[in-house]
C-alpha angles and dihedrals in degrees: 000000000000120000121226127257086241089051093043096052091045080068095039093061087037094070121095115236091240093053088064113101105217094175093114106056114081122241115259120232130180097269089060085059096047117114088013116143136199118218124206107208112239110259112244128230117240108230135179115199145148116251123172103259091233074064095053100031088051085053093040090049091053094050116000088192121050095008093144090056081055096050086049093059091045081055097042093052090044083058098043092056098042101041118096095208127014119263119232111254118222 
């Protein structure tokens, strides 16, 4: 029988830092870490408007949780296709 994720991460945070083996996971040297980036997600806006609820149900039906990041992405790809230049993100 499969444990919960609830359950899973209980043990999880249950285990002590020098329990953990560590022996299969290769040492990291500067090269490894050469060419990595690290990526600031871009802040949202927060925004209150009126949408028709077949509009909302349809986005909610297609991913109950995290359907407004959906409907951002929806958004996002609409922009990219119409704008002429890209706008600066900040």
């Amino acid at each position: 029988m499969a444990i919960s994720r609830e359950e899973q991460l209980k043990i999880l945070g249950s285990i002590k830092e020098s329990d953990i083996d560590y022996s299969d996971a290769p040492r990291t040297d500067e090269a490894f870490w050469e060419g990595a980036a690290f990526n600031v997600p871009v802040p949202k806006v927060p925004v209150n408007m009126r949408l028709d609820a077949d509009v909302v149900a349809w986005f909610k039906s297609k991913q109950a949780r995290g359907y407004q990041t959906l409907m951002n992405f929806v958004l996002r790809e609409y922009m990219l296709k119409h704008q002429k230049e890209p706008l600066p993100r900040e």
